[in-house]
N, CA, C and O of each residue as an XYZ file, in Angstrom:
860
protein
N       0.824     -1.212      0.000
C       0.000      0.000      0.000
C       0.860      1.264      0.000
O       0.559      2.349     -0.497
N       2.087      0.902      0.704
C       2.822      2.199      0.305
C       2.668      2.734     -0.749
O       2.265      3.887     -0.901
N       2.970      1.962     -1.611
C       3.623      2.015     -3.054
C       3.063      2.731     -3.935
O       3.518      3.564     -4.720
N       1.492      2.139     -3.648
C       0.499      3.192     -4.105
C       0.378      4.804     -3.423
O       0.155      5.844     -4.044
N       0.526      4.690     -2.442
C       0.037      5.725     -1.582
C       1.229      7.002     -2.536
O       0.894      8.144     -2.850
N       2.308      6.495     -2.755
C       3.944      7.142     -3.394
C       3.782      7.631     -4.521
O       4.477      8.545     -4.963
N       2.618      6.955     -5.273
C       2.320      6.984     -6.735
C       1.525      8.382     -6.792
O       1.735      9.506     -7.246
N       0.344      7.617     -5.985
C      -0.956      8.412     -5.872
C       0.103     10.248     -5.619
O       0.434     11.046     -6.495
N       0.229     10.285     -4.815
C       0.853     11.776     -3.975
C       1.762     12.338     -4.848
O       1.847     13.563     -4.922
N       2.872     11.170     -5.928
C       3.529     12.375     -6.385
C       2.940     12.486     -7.570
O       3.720     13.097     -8.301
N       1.735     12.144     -8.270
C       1.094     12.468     -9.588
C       0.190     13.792     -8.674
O       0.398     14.893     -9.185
N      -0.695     13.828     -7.510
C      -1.423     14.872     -6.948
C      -0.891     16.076     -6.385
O      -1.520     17.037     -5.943
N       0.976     15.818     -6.494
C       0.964     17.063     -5.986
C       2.688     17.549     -6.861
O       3.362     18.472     -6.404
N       3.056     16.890     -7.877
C       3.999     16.979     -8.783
C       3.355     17.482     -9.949
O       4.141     18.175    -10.594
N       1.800     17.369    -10.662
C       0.976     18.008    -11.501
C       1.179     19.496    -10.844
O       2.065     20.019    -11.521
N       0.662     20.612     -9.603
C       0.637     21.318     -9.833
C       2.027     22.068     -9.677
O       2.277     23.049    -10.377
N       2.704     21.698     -8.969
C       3.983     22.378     -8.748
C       5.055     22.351    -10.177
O       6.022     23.064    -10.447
N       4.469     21.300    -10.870
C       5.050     21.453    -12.823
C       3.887     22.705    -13.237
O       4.328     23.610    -13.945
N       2.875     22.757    -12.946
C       1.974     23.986    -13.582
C       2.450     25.699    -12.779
O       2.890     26.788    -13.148
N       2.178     25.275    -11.985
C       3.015     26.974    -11.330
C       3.857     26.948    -10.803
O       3.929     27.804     -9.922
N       4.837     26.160    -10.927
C       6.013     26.839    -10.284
C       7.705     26.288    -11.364
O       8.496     27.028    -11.949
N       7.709     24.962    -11.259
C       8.547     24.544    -12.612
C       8.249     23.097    -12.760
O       7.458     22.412    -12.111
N       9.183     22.700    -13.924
C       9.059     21.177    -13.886
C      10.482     20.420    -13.398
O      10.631     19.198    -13.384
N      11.344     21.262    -13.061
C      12.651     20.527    -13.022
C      12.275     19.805    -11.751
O      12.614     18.624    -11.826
N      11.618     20.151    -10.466
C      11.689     19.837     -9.259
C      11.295     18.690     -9.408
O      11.687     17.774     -8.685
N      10.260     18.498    -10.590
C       9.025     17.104    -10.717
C      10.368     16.214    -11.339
O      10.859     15.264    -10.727
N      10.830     16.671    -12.578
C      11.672     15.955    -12.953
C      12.641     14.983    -12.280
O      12.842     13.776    -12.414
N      13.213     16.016    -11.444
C      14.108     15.583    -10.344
C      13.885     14.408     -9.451
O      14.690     13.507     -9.219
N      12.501     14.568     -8.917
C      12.044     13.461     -7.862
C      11.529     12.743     -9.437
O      12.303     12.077    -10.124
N      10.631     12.922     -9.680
C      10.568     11.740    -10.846
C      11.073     10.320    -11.097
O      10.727      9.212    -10.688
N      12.069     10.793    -11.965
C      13.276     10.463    -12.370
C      14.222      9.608    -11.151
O      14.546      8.425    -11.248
N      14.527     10.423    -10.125
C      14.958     10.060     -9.266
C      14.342      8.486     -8.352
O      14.979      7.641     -7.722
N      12.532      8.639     -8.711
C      12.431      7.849     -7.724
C      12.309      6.080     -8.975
O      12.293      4.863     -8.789
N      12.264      6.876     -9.964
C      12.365      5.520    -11.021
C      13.149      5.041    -10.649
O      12.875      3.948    -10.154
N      14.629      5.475    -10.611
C      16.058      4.847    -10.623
C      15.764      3.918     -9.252
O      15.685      2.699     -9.094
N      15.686      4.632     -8.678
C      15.446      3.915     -6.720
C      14.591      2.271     -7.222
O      14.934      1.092     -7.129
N      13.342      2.982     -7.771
C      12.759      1.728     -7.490
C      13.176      0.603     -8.771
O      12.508     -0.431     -8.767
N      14.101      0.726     -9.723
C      14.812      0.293    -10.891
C      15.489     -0.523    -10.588
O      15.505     -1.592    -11.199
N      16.353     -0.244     -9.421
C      17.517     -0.559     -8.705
C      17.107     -2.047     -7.666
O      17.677     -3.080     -7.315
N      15.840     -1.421     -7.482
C      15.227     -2.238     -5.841
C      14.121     -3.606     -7.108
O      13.947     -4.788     -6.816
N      13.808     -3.202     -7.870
C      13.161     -4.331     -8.880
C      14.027     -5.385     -9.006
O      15.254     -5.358     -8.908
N      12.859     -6.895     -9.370
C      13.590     -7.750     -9.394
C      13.363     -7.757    -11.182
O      12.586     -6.954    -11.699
N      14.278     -8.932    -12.141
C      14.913     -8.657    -13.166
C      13.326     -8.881    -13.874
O      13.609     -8.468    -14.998
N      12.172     -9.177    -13.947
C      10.800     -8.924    -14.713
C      10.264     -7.669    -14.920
O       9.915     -7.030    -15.913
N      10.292     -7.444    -13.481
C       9.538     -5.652    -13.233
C      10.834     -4.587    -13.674
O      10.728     -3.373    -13.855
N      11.904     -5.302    -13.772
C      13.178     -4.003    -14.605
C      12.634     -4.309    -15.934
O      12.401     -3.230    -16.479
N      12.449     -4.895    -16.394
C      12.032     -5.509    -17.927
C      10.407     -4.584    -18.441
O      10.097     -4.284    -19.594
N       9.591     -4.303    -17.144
C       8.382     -3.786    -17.574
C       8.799     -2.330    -17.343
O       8.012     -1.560    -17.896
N       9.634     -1.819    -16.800
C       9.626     -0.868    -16.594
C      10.310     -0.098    -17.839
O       9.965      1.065    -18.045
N      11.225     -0.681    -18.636
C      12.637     -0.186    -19.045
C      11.460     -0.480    -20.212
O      11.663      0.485    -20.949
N      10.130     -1.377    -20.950
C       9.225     -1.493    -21.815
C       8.352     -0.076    -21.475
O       8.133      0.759    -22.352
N       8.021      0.030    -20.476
C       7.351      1.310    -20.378
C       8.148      2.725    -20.764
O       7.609      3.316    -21.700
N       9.082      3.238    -20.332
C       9.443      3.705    -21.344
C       9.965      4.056    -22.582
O      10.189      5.174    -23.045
N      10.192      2.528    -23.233
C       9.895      2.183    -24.547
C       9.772      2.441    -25.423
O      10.469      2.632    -26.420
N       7.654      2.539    -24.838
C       6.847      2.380    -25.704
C       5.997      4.171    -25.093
O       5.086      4.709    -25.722
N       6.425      4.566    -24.193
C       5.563      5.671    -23.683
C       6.184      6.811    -24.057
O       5.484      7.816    -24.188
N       7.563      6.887    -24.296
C       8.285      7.883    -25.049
C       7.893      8.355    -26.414
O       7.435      9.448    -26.746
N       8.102      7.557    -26.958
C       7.746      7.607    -28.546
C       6.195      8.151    -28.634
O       5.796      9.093    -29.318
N       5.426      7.306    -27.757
C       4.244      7.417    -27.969
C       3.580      9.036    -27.580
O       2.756      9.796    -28.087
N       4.401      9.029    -26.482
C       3.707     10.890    -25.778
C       4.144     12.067    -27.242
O       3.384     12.871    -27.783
N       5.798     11.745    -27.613
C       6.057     12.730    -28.880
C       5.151     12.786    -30.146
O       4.740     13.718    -30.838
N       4.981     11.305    -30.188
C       3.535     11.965    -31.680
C       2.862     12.136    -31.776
O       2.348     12.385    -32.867
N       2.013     12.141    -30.109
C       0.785     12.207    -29.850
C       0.789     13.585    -29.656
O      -0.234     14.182    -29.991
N       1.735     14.238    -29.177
C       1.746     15.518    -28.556
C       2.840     16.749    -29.875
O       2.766     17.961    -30.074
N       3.703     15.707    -30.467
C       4.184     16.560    -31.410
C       3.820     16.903    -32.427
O       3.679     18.051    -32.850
N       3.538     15.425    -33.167
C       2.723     14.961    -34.412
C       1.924     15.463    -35.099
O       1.850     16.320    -35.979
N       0.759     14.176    -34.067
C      -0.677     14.671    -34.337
C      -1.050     15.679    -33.809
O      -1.571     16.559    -34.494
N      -0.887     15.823    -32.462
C      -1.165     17.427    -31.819
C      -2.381     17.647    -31.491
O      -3.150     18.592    -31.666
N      -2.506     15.934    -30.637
C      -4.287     15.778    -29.876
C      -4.190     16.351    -29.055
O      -5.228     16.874    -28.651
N      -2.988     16.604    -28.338
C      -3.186     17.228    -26.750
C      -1.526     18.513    -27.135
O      -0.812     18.485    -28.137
N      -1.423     19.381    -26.024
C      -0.418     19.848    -25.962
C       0.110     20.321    -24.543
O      -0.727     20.921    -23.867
N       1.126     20.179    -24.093
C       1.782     20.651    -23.163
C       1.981     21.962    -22.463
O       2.486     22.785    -23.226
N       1.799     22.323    -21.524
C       1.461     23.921    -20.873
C       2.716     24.463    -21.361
O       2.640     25.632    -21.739
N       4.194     23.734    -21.474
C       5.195     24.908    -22.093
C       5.741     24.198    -23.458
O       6.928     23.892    -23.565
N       4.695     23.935    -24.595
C       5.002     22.699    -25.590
C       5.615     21.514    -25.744
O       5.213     20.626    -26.496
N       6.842     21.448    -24.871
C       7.687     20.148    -25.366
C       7.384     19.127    -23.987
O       7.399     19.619    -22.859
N       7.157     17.911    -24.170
C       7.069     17.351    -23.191
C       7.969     17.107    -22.206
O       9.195     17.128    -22.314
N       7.191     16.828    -21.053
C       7.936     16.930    -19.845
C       9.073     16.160    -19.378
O       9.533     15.861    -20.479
N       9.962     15.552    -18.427
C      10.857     14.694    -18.431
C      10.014     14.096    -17.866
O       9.722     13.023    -18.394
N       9.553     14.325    -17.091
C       8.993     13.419    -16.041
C       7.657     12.415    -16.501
O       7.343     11.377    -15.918
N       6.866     13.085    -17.864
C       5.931     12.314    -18.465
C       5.905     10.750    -18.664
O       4.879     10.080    -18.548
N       7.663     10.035    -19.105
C       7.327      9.077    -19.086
C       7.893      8.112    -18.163
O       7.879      6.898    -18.371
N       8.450      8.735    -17.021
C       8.431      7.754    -15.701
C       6.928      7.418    -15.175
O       6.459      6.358    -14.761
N       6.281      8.838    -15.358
C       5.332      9.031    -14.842
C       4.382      7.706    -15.360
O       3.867      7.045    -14.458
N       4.135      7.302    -16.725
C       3.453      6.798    -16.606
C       3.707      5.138    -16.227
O       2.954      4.203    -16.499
N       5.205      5.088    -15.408
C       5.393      3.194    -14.918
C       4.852      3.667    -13.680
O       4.655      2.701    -12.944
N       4.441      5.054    -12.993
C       3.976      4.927    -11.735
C       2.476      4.733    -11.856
O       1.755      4.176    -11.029
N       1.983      5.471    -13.430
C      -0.114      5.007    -13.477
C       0.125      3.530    -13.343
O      -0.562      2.845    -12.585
N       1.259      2.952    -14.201
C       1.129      1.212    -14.985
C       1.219      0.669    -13.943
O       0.558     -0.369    -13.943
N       1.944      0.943    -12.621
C       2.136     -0.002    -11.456
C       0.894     -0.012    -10.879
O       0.035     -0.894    -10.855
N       0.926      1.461    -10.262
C      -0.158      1.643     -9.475
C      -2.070      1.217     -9.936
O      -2.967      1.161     -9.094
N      -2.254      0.977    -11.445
C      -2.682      0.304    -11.598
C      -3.203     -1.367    -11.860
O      -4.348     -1.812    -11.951
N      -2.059     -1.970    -11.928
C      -1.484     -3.170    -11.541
C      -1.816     -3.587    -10.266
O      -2.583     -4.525    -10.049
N      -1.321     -2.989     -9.493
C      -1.629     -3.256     -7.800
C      -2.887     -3.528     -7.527
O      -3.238     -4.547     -6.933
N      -3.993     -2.251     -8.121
C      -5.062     -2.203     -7.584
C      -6.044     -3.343     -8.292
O      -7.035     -3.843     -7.759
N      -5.493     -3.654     -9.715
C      -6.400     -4.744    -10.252
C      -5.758     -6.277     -9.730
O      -6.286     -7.360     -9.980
N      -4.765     -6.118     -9.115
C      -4.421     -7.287     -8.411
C      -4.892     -7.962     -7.482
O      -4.606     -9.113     -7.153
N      -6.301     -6.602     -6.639
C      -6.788     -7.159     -5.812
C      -8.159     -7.201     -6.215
O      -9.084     -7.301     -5.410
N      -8.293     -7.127     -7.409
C      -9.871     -7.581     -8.463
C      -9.949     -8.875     -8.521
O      -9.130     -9.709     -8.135
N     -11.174     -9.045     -9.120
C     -10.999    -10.342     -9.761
C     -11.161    -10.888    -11.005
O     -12.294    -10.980    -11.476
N     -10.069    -11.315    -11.689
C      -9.471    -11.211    -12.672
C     -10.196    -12.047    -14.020
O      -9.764    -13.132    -14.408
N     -11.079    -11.515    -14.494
C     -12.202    -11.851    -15.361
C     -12.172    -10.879    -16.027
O     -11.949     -9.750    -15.587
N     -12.487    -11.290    -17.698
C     -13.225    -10.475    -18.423
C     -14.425     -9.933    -18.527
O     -14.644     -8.853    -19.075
N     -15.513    -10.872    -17.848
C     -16.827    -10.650    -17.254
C     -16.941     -9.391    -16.411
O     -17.886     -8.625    -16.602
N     -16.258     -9.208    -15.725
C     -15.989     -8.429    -14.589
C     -15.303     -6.805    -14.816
O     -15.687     -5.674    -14.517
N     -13.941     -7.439    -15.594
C     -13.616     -6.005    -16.402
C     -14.567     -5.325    -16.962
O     -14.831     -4.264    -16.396
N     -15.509     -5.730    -18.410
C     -16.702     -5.156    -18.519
C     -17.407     -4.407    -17.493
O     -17.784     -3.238    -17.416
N     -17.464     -5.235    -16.864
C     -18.639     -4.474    -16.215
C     -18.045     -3.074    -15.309
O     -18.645     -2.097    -14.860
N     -16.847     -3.404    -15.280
C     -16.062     -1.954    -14.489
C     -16.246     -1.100    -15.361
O     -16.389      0.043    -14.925
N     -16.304     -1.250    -16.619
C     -15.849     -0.324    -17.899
C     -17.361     -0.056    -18.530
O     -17.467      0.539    -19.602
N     -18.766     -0.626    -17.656
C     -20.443     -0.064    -18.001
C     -20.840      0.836    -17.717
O     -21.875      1.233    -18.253
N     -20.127      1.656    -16.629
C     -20.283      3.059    -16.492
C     -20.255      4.413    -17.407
O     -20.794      5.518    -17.480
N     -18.888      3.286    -18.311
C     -19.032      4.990    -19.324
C     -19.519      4.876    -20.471
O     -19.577      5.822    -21.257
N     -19.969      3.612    -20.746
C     -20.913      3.140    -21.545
C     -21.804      4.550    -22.363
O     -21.535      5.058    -23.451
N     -23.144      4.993    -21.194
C     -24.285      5.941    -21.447
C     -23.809      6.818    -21.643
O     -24.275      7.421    -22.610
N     -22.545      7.529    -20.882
C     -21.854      8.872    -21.001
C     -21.130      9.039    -22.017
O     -20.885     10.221    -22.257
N     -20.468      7.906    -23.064
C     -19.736      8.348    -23.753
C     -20.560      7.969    -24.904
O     -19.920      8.086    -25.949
N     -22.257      7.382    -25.140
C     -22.828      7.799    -26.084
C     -23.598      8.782    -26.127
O     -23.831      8.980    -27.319
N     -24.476      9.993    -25.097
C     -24.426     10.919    -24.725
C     -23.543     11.560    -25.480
O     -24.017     11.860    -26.576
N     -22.257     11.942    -25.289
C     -21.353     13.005    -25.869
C     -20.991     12.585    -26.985
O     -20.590     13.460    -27.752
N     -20.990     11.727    -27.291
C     -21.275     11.344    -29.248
C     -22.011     11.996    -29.705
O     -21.954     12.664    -30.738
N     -22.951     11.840    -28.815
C     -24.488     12.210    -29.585
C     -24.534     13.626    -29.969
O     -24.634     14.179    -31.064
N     -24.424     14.106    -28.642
C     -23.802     15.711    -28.376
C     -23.136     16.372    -28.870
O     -23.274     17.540    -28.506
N     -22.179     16.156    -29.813
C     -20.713     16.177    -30.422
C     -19.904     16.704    -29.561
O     -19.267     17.703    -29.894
N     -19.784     16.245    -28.500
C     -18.699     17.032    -27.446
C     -17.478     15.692    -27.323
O     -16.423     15.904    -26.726
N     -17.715     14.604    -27.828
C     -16.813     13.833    -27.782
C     -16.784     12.494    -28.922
O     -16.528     11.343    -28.571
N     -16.948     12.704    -29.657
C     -17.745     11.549    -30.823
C     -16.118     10.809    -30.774
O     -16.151      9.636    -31.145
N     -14.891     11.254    -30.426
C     -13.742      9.880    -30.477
C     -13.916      8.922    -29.428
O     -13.143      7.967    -29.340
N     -15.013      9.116    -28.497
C     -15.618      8.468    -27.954
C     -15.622      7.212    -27.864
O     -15.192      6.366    -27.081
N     -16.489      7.263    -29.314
C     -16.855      5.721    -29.353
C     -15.730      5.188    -29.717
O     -15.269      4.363    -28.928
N     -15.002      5.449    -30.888
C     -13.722      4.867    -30.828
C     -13.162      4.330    -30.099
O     -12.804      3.162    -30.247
N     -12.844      5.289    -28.744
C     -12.009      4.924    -27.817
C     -12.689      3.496    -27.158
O     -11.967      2.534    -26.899
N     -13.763      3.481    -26.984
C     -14.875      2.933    -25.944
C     -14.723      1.166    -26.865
O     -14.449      0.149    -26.228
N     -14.922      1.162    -28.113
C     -14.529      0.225    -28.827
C     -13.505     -0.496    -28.525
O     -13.559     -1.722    -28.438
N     -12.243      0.344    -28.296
C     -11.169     -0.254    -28.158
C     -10.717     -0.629    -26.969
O      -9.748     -1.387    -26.921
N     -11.411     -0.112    -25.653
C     -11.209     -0.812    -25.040
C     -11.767     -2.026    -24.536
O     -11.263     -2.754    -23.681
N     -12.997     -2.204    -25.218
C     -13.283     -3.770    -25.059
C     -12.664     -4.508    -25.877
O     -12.476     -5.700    -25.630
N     -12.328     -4.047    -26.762
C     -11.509     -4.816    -28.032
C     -10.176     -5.389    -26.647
O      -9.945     -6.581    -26.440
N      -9.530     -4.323    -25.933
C      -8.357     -4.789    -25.457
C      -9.004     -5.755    -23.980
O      -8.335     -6.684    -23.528
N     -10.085     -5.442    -23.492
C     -10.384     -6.388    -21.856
C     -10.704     -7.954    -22.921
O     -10.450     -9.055    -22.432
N     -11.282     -7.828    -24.400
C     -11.599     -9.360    -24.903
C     -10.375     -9.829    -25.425
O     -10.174    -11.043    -25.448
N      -9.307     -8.830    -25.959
C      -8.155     -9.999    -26.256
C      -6.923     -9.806    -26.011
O      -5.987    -10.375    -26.574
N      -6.825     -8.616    -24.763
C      -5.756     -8.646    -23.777
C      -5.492     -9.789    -22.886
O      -6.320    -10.669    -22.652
N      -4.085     -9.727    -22.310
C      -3.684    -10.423    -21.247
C      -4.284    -10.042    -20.085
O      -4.474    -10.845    -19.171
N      -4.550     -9.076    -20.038
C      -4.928     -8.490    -18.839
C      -5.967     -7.632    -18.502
O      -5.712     -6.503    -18.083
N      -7.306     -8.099    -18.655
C      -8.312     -6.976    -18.772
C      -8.503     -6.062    -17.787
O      -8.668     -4.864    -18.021
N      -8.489     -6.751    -16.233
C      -8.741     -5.665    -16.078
C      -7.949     -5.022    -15.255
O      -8.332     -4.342    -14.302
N      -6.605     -5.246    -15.651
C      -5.587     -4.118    -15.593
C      -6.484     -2.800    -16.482
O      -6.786     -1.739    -15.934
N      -6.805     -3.122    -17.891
C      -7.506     -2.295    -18.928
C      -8.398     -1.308    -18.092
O      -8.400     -0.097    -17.872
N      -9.270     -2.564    -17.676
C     -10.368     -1.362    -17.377
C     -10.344     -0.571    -16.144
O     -11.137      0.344    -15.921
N      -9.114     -1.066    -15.095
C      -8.717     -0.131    -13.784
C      -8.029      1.345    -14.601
O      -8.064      2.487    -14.144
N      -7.435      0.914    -15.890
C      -6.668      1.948    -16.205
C      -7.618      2.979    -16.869
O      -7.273      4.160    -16.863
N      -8.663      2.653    -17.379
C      -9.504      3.617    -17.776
C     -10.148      4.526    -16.756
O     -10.809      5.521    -17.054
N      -9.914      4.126    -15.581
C     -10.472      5.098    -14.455
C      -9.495      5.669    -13.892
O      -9.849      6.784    -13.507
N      -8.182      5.398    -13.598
C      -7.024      5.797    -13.275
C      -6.792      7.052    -13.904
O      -6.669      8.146    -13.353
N      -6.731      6.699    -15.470
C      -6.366      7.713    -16.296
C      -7.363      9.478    -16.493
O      -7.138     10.620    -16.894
N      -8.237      8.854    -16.040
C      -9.356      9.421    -16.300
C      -9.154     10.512    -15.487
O      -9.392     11.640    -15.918
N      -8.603     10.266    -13.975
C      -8.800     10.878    -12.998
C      -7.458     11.637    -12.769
O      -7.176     12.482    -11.920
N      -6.860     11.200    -13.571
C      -5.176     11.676    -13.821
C      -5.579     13.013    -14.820
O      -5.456     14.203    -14.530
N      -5.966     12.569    -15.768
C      -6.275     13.357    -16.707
C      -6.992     14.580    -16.391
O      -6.645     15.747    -16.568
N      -8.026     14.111    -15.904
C      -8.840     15.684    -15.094
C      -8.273     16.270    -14.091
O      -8.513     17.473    -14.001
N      -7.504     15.749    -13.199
C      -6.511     16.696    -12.748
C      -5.622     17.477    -13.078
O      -5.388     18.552    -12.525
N      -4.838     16.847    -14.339
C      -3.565     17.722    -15.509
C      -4.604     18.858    -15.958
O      -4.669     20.037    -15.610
N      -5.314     18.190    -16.754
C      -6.152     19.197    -17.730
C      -6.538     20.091    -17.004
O      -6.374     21.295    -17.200
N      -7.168     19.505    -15.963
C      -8.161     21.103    -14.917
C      -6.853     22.136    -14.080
O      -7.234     23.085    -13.395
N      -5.715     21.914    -14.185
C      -4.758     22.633    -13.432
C      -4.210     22.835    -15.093
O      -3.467     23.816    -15.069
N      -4.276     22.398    -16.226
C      -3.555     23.408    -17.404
C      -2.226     22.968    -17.899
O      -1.493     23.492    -18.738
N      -2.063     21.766    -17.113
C      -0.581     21.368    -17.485
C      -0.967     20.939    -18.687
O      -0.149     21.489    -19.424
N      -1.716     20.284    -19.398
C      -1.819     19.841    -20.830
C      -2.914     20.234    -21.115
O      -3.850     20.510    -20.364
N      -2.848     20.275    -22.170
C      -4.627     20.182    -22.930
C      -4.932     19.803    -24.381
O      -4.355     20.043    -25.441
N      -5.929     19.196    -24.092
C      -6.693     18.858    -25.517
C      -7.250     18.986    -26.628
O      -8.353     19.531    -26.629
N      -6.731     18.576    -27.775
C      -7.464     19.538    -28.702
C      -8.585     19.317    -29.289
O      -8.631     18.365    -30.069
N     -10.087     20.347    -29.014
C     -11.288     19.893    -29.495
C     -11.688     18.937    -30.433
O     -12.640     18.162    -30.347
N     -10.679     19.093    -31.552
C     -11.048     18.459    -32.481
C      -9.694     17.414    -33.129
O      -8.660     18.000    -33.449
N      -9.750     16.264    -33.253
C      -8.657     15.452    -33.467
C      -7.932     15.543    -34.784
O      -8.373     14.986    -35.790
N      -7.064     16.092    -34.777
C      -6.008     16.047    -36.178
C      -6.261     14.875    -37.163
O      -6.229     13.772    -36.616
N      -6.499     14.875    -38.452
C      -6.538     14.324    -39.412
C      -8.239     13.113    -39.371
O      -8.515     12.245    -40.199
N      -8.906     13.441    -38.357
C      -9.916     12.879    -38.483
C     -11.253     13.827    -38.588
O     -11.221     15.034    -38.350
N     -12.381     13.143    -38.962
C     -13.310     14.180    -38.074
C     -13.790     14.238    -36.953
O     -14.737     15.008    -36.797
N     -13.288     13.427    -35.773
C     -13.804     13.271    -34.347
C     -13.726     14.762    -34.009
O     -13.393     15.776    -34.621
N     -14.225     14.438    -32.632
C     -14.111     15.922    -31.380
C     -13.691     14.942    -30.491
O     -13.756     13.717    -30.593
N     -13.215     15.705    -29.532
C     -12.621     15.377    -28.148
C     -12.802     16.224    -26.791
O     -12.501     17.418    -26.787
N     -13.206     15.707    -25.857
C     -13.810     16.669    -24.698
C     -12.165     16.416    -23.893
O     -11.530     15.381    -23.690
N     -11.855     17.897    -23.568
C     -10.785     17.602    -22.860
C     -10.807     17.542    -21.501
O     -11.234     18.537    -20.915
N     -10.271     16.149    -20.557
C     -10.044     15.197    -21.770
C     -10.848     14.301    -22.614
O     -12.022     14.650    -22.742
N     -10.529     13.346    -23.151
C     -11.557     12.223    -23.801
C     -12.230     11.678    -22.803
O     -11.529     11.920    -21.820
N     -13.190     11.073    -22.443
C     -13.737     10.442    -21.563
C     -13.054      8.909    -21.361
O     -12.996      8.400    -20.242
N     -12.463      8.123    -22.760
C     -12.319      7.114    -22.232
C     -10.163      7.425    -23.179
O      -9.477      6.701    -23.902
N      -9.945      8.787    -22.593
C      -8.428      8.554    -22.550
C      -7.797      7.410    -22.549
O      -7.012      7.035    -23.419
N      -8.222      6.628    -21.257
C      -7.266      5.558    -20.778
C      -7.432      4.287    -22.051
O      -6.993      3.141    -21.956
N      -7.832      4.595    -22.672
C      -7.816      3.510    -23.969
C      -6.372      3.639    -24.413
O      -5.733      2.685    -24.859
N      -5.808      5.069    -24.244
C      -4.453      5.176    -25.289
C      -3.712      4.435    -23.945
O      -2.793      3.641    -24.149
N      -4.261      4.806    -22.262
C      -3.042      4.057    -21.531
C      -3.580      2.428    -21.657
O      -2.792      1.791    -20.959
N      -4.345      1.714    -22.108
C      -4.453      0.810    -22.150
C      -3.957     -0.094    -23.475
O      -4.092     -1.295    -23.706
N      -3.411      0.841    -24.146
C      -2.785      0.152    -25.866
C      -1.409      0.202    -24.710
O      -0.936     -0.798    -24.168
N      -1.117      1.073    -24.587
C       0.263      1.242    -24.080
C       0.588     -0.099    -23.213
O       1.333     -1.014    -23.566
N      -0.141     -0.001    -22.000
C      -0.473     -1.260    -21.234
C      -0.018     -2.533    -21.792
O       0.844     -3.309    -21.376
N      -0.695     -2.582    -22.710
C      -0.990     -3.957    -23.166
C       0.303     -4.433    -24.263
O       0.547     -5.586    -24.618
N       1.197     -2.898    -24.761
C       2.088     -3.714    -25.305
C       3.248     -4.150    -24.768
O       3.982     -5.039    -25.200
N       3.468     -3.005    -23.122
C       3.885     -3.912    -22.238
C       3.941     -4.834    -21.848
O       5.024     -5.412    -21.764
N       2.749     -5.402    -21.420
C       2.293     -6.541    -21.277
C       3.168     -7.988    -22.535
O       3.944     -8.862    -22.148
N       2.815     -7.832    -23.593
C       3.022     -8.805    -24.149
C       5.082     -8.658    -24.398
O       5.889     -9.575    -24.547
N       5.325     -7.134    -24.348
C       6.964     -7.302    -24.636
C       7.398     -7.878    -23.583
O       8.206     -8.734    -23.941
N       7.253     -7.854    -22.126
C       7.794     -8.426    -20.977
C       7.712     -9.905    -21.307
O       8.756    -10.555    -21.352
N       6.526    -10.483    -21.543
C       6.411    -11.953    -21.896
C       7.522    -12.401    -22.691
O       8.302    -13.297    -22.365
N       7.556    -11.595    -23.958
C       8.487    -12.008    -24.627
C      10.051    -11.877    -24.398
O      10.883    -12.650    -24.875
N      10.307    -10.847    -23.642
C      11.291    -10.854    -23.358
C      12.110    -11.649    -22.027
O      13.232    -12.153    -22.006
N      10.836    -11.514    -20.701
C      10.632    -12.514    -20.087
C      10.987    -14.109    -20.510
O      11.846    -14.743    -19.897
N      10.440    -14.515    -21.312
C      10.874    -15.860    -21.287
C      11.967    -16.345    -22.546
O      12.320    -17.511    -22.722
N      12.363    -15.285    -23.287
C      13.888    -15.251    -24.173
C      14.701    -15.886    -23.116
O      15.263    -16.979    -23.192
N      14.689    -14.553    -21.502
C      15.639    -14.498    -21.397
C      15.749    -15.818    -20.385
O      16.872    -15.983    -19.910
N      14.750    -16.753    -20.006
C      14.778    -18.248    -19.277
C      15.796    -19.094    -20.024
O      15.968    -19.245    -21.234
N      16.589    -19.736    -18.694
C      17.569    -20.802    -18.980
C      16.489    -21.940    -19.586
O      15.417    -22.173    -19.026
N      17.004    -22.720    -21.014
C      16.719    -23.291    -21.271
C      16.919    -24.804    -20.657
O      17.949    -25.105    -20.053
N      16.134    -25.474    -20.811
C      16.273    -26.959    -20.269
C      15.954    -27.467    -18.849
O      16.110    -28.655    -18.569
């Protein structure tokens, strides 16, 4: 419970002190506390971690450089963005660890935003919506891990409305090269942390059992 408690506090109170005051400080502990807990990992969870930022690096620059769905309160992304997100990936991990671990079940965590995110379709305040909402059942039916998925769609969610509502990032109404809209944030964001998730998920496996003594 620590662990979480470590997560939880420095995303609630490292968001605003990157919005008014700087980001090096966030960076600093950040960064800092990756290495710590890098160090203190045993050789799987160094493997998911060192995959998380990977795949979360690349992914924040084209999302944020690129395409230019969201943007950053001082444009270029932060350092701390993609430690940050092995502390959502853990800390969501943990908490679906003490779920129970069904696809049946994931669903049904993930029926809540069901009405709301056809509502704002409807509305046009969020029509990537459905997209998103698609894909994440697409990932709780043929993920490893659903409902890691669908803890992360609430995680993110709540991550997200905290960044966004303090200004550190924001969203752009309308999605580059499509015709969606987007309510900032998306309602079911955590779909993009749940692709992410999930390709974690399967690179650790693979790399995971490369690296097993044979025989």
């Amino acid at each position: 419970m620590r662990r979480e408690i470590l997560y939880a506090a420095t995303i609630a109170i490292g968001l605003p002190i990157s919005r008014y005051f700087s980001e090096w400080p966030v960076n600093i502990w950040c960064i800092g506390l990756f290495i710590f807990l890098f160090i203190q990992a045993k050789r799987k969870e160094r493997i998911e971690m060192v995959a998380v930022l990977a795949f979360a690096t690349p992914m924040e620059l084209f999302f944020s450089e690129f395409w230019l769905i969201y943007e950053y309160q001082r444009d270029l992304m932060p350092l701390y963005v993609p430690v940050g997100h092995w502390f959502l990936f853990d800390l969501g991990r943990r908490i679906a660890d003490r779920l129970p671990e069904s696809k049946t079940m994931a669903r049904w965590v993930l029926v809540p935003f069901v009405p709301l995110t056809i509502w704002m379709a409807f509305d046009g305040i969020d029509t990537s919506g459905l997209v998103l909402l698609l894909l994440m059942f697409g990932l709780i039916r043929f993920g490893p891990a659903p409902m890691l998925y669908a803890v992360m769609a609430w995680l993110a969610l709540l991550m997200e409305l905290w960044g966004t509502g303090l200004g550190t990032w924001t969203w752009a109404p309308e999605v580059p090269w499509t015709p969606l809209t987007a309510w900032n944030p998306p309602l079911l964001c955590g779909a993009f942390y749940g692709l992410g998730d999930l390709l974690v998920n399967i690179s650790t496996e693979k790399f995971n059992d490369a690296s097993e003594p044979l025989g």
